[in-house]
VEXDO-883719 format. One record per residue: x, y, z of N, C-alpha, C, O in turn. Coordinates in steps of 0.1 Angstrom, whole numbers, plus 2048, in hexadecimal, padded with zeros to 3 digits. Example, Ala and Ser with C-alpha at 12.3 -4.5 7.8 and 13.67 -1.06 7.14 Angstrom:
<sites>
8847C784E87B7D384E8847DF84E88E7DF8558807EA8478897F584788180084F88680B850
</sites>
This chain:
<sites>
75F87D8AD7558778A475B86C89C76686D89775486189A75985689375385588774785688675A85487D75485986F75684D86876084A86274884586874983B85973E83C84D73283984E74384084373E84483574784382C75384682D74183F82374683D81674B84980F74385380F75A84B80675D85380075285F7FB74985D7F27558698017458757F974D8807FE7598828027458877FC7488987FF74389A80D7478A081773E89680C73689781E74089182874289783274888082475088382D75988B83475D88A83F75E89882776789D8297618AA8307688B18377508AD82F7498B88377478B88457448C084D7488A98467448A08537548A68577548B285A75E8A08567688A185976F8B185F7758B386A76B8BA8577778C68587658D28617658DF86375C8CB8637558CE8697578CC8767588D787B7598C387F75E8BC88A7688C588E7668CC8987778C588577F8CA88877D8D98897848E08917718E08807748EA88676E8F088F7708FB8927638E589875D8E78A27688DE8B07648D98BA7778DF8AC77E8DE8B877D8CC8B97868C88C07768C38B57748B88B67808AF8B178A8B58AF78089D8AF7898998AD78088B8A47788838A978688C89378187D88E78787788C79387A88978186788D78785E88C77F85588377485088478A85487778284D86B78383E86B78E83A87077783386677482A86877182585B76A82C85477681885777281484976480A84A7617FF84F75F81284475380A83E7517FB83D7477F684175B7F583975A7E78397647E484376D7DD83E7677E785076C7DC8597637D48607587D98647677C58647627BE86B75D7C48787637CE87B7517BF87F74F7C288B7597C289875A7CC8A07617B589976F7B389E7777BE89E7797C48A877D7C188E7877CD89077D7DA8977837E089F7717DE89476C7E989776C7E88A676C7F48AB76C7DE8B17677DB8BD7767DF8C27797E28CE7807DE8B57917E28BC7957F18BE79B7F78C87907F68B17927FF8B478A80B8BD7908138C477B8088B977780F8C477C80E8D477B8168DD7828038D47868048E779480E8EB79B8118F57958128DC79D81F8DC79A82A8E47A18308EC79082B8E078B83B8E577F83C8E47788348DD7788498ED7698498F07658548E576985F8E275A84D8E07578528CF74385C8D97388588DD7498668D773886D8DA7308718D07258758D273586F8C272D8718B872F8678AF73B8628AF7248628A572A85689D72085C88E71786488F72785788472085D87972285386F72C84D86E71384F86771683E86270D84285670684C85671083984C70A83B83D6F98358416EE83B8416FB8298436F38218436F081E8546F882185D6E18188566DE8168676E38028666E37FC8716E67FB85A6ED7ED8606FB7ED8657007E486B7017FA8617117FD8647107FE87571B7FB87970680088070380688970A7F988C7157FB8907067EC88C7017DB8937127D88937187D08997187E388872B7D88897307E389573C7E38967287ED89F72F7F98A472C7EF8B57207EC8B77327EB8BC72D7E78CA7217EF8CF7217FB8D271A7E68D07127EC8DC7147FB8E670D8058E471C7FA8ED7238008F772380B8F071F8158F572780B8E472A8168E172681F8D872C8288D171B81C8D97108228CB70682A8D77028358D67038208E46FD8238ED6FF82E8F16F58368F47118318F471783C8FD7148488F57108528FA7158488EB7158508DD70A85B8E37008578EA70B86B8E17068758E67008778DB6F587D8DC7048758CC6FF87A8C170386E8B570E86A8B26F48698AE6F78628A56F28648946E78608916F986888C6F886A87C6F58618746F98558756ED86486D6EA85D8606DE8618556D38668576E285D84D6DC85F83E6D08548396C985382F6D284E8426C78418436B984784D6B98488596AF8498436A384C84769984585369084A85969F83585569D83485D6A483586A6A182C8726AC83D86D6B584087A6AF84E87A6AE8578716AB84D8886A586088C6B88678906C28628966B78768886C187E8886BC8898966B188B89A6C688C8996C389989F6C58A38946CE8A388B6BB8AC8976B98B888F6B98C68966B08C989F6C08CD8936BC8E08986AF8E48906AC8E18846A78EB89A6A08F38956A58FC88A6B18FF88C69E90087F6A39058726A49148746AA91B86B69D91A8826A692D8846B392788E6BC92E8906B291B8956B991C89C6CD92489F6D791D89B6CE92D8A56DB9338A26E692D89F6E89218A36F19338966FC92489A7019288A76FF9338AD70891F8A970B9198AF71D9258B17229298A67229278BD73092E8BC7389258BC73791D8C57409238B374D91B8B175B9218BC76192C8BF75B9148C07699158C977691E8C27779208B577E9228CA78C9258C77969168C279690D8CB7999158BC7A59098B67B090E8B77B49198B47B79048BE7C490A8C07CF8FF8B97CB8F48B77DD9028B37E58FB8A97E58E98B17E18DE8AD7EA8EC8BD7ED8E18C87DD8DA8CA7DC8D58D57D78D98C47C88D28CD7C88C68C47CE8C68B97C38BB8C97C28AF8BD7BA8B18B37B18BA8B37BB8AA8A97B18AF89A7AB89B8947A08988907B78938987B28878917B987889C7C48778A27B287189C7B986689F7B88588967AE8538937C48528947C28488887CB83E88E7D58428947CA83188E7CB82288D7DB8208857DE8238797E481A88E7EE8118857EB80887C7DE80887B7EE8028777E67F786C7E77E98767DF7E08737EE7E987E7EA7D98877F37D087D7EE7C587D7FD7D08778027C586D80A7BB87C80A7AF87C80C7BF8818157B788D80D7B38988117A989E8047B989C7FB7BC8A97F17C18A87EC7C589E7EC7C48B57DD7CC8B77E27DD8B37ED7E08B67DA7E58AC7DC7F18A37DD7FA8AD7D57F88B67E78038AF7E880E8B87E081C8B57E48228AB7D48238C07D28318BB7E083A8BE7E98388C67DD8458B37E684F8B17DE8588B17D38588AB7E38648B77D98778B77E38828B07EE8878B57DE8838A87E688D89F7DE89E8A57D38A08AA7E78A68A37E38B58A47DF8BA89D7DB8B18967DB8C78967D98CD8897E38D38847E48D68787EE8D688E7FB8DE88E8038D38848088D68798038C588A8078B98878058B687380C8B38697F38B98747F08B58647F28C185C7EE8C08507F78CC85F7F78D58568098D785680E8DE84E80E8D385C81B8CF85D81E8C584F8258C78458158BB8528178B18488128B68338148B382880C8BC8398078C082B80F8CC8258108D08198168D183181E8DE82C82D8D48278348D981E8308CA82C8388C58278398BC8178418BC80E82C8B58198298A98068278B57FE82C8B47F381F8C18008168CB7F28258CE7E98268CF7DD8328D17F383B8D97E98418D17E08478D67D68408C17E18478B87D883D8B57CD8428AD7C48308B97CC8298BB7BF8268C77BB81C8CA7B582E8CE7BE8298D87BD8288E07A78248EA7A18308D17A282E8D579481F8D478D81B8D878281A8CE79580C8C97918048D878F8068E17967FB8D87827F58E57817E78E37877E28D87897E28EE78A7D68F97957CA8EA78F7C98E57847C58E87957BA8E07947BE8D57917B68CE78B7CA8CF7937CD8C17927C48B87997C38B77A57BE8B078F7B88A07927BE8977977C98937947B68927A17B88867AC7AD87E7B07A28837B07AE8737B47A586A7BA7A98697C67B386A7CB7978657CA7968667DC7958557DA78A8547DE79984A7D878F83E7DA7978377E679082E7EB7A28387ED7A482F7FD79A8318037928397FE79882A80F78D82A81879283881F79D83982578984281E78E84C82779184E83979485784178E84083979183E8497A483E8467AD84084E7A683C8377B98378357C084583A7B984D8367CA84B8427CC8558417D78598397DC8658397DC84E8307E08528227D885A8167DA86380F7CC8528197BE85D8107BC86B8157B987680F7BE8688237B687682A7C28808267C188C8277CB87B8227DC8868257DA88B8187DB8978157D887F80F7D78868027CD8927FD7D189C7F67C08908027B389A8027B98A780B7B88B18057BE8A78157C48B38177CC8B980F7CA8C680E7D48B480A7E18BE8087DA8C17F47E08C87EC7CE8BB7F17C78BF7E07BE8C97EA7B88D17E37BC8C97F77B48DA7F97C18E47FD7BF8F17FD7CD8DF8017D68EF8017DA8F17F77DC8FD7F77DE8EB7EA7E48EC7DD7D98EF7D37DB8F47C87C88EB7D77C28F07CB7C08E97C27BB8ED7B87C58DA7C57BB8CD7B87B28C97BA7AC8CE7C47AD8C27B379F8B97B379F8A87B87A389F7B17998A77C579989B7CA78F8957C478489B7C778D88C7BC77B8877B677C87B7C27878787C87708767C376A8707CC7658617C675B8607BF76E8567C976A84B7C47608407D176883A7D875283D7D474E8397DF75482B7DF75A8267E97518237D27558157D17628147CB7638177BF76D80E7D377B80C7CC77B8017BF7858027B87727F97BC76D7EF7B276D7F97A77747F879D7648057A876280A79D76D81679A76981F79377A81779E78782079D78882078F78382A78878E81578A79381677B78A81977178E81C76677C81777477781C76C77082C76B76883176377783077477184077978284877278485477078984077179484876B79385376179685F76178C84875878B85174778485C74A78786674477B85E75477286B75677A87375A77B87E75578286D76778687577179487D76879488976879D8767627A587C75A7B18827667B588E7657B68797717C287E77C7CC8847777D088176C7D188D77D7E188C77A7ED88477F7F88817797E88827917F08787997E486F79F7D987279C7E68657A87DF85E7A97E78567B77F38537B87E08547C07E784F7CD7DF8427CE7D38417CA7E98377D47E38277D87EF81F7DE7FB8227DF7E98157E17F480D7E87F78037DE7EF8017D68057FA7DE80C7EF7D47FC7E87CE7F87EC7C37F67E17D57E97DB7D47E57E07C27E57DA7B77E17ED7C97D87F07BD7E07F07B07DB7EA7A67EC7F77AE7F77F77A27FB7E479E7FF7DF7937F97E07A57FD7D27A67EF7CE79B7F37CA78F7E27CF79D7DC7CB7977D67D478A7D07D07817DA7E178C7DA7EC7807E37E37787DE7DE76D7F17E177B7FB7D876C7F37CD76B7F27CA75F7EC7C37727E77B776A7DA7BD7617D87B87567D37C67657C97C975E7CE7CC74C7CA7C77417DA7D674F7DE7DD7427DF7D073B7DA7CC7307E97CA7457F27BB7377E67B57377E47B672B7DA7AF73C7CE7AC73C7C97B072A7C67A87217C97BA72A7C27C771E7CA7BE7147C67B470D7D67C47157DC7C37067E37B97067EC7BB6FD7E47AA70B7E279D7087D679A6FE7D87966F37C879E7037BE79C6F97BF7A36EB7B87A16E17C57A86EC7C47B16DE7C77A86D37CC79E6D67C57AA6C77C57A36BC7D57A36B47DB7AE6B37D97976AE7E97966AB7F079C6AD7F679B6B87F17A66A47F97AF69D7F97B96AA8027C16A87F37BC6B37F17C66B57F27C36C77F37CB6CF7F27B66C97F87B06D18057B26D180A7BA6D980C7A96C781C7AE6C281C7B96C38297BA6C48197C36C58207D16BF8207D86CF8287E16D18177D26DB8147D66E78237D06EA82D7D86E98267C06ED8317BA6F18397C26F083D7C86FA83D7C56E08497CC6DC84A7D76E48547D86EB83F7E06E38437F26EF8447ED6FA84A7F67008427E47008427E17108507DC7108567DC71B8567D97078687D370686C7DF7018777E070686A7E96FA8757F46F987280170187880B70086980070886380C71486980571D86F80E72386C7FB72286E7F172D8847F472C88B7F57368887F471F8997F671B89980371E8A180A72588D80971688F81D71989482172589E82772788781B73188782073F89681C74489D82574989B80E7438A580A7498B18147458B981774D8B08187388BD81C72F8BF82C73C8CA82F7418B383273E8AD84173E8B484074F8BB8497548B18337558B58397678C28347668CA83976E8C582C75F8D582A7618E38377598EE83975D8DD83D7528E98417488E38547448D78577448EA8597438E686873F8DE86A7338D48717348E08667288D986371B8D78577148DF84E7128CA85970F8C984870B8CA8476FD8C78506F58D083D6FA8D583B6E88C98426E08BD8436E28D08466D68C584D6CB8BC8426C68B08446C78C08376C08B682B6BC8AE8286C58A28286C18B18256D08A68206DE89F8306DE8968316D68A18376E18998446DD88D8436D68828436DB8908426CB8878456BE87F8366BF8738366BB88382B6C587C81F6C38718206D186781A6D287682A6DA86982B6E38608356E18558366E586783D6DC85D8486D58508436CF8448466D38588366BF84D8326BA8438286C18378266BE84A8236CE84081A6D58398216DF83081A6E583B82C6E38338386E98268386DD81F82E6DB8248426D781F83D6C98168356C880A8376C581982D6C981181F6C580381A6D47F781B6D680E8176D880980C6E78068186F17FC81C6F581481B6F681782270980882B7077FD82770B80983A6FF8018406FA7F28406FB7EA84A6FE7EF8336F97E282E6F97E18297097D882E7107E782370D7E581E71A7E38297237DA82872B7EA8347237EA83972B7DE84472B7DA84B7357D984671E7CD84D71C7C08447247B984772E7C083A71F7B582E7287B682F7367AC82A73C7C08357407C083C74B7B984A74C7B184E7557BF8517407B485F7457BE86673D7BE87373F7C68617367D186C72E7DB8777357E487E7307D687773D7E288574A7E687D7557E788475F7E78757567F386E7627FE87275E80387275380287676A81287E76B81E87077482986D77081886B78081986378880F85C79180485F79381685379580F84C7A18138517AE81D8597AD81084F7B781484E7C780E83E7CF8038387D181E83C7D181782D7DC81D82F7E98268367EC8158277F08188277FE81281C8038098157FD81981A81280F81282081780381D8177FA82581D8038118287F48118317F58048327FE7FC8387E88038437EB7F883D7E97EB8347E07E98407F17E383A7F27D48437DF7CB84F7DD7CC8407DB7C98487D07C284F7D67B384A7DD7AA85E7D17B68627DB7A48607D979B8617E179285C7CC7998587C978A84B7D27848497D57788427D578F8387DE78E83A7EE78C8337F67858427F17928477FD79184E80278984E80E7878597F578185E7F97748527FB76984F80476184F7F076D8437EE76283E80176084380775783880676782E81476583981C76383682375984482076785582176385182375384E82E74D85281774F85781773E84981D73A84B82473083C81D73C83082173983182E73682E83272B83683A74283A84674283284A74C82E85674982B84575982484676382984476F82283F77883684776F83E83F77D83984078783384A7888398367938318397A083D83B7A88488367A78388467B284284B7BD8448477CA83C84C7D284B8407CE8488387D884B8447E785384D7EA84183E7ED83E8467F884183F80883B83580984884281184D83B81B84584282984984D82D83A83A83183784383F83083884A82C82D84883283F85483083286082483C86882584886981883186D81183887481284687F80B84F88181F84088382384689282585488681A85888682A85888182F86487982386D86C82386B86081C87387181087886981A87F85A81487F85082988585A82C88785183587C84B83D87585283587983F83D86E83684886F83E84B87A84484E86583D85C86283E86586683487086B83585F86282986B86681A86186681685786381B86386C80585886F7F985F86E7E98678777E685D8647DE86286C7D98578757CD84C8727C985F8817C985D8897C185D8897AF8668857A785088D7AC85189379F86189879886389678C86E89F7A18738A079D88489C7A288F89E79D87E8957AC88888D7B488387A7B987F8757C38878777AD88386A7AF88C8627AB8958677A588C8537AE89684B7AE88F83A7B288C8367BD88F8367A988A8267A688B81F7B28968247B68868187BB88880D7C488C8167CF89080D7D788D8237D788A8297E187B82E7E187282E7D987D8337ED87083C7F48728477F786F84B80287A8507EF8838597EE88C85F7F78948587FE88A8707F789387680488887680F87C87380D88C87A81988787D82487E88C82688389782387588B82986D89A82787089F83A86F89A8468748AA8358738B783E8618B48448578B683D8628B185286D8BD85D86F8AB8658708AA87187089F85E8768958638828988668888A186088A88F87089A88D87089D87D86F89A8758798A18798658A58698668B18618678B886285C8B585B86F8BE8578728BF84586E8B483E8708C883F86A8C98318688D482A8768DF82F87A8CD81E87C8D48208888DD8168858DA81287A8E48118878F380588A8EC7FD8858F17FC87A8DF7F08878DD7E88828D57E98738D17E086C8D57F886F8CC7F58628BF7FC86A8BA8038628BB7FD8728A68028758A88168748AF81F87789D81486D89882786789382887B88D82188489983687A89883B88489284A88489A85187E88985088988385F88688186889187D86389C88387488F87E87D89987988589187A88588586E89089A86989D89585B89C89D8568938A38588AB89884C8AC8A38408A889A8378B089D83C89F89183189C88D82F88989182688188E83D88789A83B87889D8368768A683C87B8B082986D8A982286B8B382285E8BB81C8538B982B8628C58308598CE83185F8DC83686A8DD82C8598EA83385C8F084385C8F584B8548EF8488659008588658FE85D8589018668528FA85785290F85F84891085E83E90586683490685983F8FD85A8358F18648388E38668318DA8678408E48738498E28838418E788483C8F288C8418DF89A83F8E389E84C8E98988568EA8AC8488EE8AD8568F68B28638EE8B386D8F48B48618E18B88718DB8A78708D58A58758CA89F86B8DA88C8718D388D86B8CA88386D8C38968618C188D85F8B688B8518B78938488BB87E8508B08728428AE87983B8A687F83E89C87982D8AD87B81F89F87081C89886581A89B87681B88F86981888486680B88685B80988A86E80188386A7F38858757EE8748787E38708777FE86C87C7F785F8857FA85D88880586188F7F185489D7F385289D7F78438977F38398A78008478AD8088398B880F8328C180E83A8BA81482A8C981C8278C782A8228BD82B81B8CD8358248CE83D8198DA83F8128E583F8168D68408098E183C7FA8EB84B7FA8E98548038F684F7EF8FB85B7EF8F78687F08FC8727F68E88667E68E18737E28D38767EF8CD8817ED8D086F7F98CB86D8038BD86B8008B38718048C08607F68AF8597F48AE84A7FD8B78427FB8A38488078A083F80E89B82E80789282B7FF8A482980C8A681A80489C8108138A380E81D88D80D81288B80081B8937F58148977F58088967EC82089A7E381E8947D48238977C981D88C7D782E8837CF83287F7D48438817DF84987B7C984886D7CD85687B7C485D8807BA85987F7CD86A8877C787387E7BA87C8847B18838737BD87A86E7AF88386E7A387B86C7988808707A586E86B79C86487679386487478786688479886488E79186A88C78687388578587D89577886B89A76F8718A276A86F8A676B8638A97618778B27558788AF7498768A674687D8B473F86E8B37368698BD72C8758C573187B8BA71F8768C27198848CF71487E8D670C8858D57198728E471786E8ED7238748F97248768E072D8778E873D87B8E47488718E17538768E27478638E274D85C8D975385D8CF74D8618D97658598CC76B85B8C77708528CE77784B8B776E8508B276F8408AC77A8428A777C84E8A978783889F79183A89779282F89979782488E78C83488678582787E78C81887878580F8817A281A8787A98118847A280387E79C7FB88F7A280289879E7F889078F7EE88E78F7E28907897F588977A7F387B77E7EF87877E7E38737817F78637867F08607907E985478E7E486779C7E48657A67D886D7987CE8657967C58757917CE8797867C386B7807BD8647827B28697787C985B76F7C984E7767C28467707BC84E7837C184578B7C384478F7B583A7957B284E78A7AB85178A79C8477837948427857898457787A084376D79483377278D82E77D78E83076A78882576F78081676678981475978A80F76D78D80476C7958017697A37F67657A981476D7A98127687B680F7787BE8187807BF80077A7C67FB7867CC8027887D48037957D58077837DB80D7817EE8197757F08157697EE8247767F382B76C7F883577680983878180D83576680C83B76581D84675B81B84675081685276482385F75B82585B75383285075683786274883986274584086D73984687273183E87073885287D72F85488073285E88A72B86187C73E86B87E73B87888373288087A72A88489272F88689972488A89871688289770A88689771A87589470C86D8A270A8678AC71086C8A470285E8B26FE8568B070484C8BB7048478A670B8418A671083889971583889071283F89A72082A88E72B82888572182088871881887772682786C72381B86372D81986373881F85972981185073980E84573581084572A81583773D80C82B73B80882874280082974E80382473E7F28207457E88107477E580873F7E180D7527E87FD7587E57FA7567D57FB75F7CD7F774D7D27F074C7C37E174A7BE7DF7417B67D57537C17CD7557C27C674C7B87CE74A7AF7BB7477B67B37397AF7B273F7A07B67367987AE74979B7AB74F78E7B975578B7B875E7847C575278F7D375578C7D874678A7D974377E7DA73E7917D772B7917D37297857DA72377D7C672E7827C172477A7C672B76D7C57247637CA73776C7CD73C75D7DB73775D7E073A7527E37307657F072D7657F071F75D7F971B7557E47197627E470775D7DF70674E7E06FD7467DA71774A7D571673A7E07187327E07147277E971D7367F67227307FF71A73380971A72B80071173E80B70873E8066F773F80B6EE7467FC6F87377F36E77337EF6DE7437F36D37487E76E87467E56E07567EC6E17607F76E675D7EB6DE76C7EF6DC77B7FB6D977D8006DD7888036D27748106CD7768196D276F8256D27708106DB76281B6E975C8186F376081A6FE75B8146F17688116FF77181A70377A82270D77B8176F87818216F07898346F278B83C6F57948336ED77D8446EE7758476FC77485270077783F70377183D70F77284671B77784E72377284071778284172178C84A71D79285172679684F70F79685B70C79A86671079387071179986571178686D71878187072878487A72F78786572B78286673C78886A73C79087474478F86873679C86C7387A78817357A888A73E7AB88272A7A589372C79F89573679A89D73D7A189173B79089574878789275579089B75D78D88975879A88976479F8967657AB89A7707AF89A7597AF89D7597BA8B27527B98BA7507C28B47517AB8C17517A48CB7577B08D47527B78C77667AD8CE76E7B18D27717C28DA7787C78CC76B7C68CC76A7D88D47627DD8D57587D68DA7617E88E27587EB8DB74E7F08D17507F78E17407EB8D87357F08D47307FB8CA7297FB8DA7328078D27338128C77388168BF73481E8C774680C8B674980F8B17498038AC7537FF8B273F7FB8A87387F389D7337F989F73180588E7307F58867277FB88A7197F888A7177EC88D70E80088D7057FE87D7007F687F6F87ED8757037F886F6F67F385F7067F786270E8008527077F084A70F7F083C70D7F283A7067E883470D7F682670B7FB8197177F18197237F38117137EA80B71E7E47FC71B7E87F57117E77F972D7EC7EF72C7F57E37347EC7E17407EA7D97267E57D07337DE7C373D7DE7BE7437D57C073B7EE7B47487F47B97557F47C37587FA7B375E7EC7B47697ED7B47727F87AA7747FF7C47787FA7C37808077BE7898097BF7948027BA7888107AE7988127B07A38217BA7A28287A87AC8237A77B382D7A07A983A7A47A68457927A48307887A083A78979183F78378B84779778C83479C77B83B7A57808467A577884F7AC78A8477B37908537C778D84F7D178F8567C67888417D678D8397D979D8367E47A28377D07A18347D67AD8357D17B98397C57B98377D57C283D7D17CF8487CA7D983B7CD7D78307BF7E48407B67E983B7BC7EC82C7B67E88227C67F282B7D17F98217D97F181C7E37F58177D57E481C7D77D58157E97D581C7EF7CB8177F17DA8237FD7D182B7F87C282D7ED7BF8318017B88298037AA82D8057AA83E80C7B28457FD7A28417FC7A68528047928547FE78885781379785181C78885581D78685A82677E85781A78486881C7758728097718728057668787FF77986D7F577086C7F67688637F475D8687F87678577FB76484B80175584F7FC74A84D80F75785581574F85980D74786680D73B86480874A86F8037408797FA73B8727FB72F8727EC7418677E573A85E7E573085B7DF72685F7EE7328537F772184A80471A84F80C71484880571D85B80E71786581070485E81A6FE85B80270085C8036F485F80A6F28508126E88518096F983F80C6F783481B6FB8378216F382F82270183B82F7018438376F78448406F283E82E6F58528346E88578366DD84F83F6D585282C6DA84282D6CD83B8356CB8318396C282A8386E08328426DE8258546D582D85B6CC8288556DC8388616D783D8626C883F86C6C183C8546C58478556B58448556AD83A8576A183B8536B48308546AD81F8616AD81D8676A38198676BB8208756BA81A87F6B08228896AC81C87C6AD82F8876AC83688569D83888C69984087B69283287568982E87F68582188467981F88068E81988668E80E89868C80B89F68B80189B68D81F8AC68B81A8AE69B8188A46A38178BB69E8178BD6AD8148BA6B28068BB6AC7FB8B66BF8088B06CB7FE8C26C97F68CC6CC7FC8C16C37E48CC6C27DE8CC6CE7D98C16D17D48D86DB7D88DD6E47D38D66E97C88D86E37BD8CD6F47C78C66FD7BC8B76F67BB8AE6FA7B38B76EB7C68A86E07BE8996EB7C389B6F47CA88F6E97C08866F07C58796E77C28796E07B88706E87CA8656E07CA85A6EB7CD85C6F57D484D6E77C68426F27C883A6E67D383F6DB7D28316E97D98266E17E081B6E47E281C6EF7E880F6E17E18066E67DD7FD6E27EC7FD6D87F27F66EF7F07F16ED8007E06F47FF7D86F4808
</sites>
């Protein structure tokens, strides 16, 4: 059954109904294009379809609404099939651990999206592994449902708050999240970088407006919560003065903010891409740390996690049981176990799967990404750039949504900076127009990028300001940057940057130029 509906309780009756009638769902988001839906259905043959609405029908092919043995819906004008009201039930099949239970979609960031068939042996595998690392959380812990529940990061999460006993609340529209907080009152809260990304502009949003005094007094806690946190992961105890000075800015500011969430946030959980650290310190010093979460389609159980009580800044923690992970000779995460869904020959010859990503584990065996081995390239001097180092930099600056390295057989790196039009234009009020805006960011951009060796500096930068989206096709359902579209996109704002530069005589030592495309 192919399941598109909006976050509710019903999708979840739709759902574990199927399964326990031996069937197999496959969730579908609500807003994909016709295109992507025409992709994935040539996945697999869907005999049941179940739709909120009868216009959702017109994005489903033809072919395949047609084939359809049984069609759902809540829209009055679509005739349902109905049982007669003595009619007996119906005998429910035997289920066995090995039978399929779900099939779900790679995200496509590189290519056409691969189906995957998970077992039930498989997902309760997985849930028996995430529930023990919260397991501090008390009996009715608060959570939100708001990903698209076609995400199977949502779906993973809704399971394992029915074996542990919390409360999933049900957000239909992700627009209206933040404001369902205060009701909802979470204790954890699961999302991808995206949303925490725009949770910190909203807060600094807030308390920028605030009036003088009280403005000042925000700054100030955000500078000694900000020394607290730093002092707290580096050193065993933090000075008595920085103590007492975050205490009182607890107090004042953190306190309040975090009540305006719902006052019981314990943590966050991110996944599906790299969290940026300035963001992550940021909720850090707040006292909401988010836990970064590490997993690849092909593997229904996380790869790493970290923990309420095993955590550690800038990994994706240890590796969760019953994975085995290996780092191979060049740097690529490597995995075995029986919840990875691959055929064998796709398999290296001791069984375990390449991820595609490169990484380390540190002393204490917390998982360090380091970046996407395809993302890798060579520059035509030889030198080879791996560009996540360079774009978590970029990724500092202040209003850039999305940036792309780039420099494939070229003589030097350049980038593209995502700086979305209502981020632009609040830049030219604060730095007196277009050309202090301008100065700006060129400056930032030296300043984030100081520390890197100059070769893989950006020579010279392109800023790109349409908002990237799912449905412009930059980024995959669960908002991943989908880079080489990005990059063939604006191939041509690329190209003009190198012809500019190289027009220009050689790029002089530390210089940097913004260009506007």
């Amino acid at each position: 059954m192919a399941v598109m509906l909006p976050n509710s309780v019903r999708w979840e009756v739709v759902q574990h109904a199927v399964y326990r009638m031996g069937g197999i769902v496959v969730g579908l988001d609500c807003n994909d294009p016709a295109e992507r839906l025409a992709e994935l259905f040539s996945h697999f043959h869907a005999k049941a379809l179940i739709v909120e609405r009868r216009d959702l029908l017109a994005r489903i092919p033809a072919s395949v609404s047609q084939a359809a043995k049984l069609i759902v819906s809540e829209d009055p004008l679509l005739p349902n099939a109905a049982a007669p009201a003595d009619a007996p039930l119906p005998v429910m099949p035997a289920l066995t651990p090995d039978q399929p239970a779900t099939l779900i979609f790679t995200s496509g960031t590189t290519g056409r999206p691969k189906a995957l068939v998970y077992s039930h042996r498989q997902l309760a595998l997985a849930i028996a592994s995430i529930t023990p690392l919260l397991a501090d959380l008390p009996d009715q812990a608060h959570t939100v449902c708001w990903l698209p529940l076609a995400n199977p990061f949502q779906r993973m999460t809704n399971w394992c708050a029915m074996a542990a006993n919390w409360k999933s609340y049900m957000v239909p529209d992700p627009s209206r999240m933040l404001a369902e907080l205060p009701e909802i009152r979470p204790h954890f809260l699961v999302a991808v970088p995206r949303f925490y990304e725009k949770l910190h502009q909203e807060i600094q949003g807030r308390l920028e407006r605030l009036p003088g005094r009280r403005r000042a007094a925000s700054r100030w806690a955000q500078r000694v919560a900000g020394r607290y946190w730093q002092a707290a992961s580096q050193r065993p105890r933090v000075p008595l003065a920085l103590t007492c000075q975050y205490r009182l800015a607890d107090r004042l500011v953190l306190r309040r903010v975090r009540r305006a969430l719902g006052g019981r946030l314990r943590f966050f959980i991110s996944g599906s891409a790299p969290l940026p650290p300035a963001v992550g310190e940021a909720f850090a010093a707040l006292g909401t740390p988010i836990l970064e979460a590490y997993g690849i389609s092909e593997n229904i159980v996380p790869m790493a996690m970290n923990a309420p009580g095993a955590y550690r800044a800038g990994s994706v923690g240890r590796p969760l049981a019953p994975n085995a992970i290996r780092i191979a000779a060049d740097g690529e995460i490597l995995v075995k176990g029986p919840c990875v869904s691959v055929k064998p020959a796709e398999a290296s010859a001791e069984g375990y799967w390449r991820t595609g990503d490169l990484g380390a584990l540190d002393a204490d065996g917390f998982l360090h990404i380091t970046g996407r081995k395809s993302d890798v390239f060579k520059l035509s001097t030889g030198r080879k750039i791996v560009p996540r180092p360079l774009e978590e930099a970029l990724a500092r600056i202040e209003g850039v949504a999305h940036c792309v390295a780039a420099g494939r057989n070229r003589k030097f790196v350049v980038a593209l900076l995502n700086v979305p039009e209502p981020h632009w234009l609040a830049l030219q009020q604060r730095h007196q127009g277009a050309e202090g805006a301008y100065h700006h960011l060129r400056d930032q951009v030296n300043r984030a990028c100081a520390h890197l060796p100059e070769y893989s500096r950006p020579a010279d930068v392109a800023v790109i300001f349409e908002t990237f989206t799912p449905q412009g096709g930059e980024l995959t359902a669960n908002l991943k940057l989908r880079r080489n579209f990005v990059l063939e996109k604006h191939a041509k704002a690329i190209e003009a940057i190198y012809q500019r530069v190289e027009k220009e005589a050689r790029v002089e030592s530390g210089s940097r130029k913004v260009a506007k495309f």
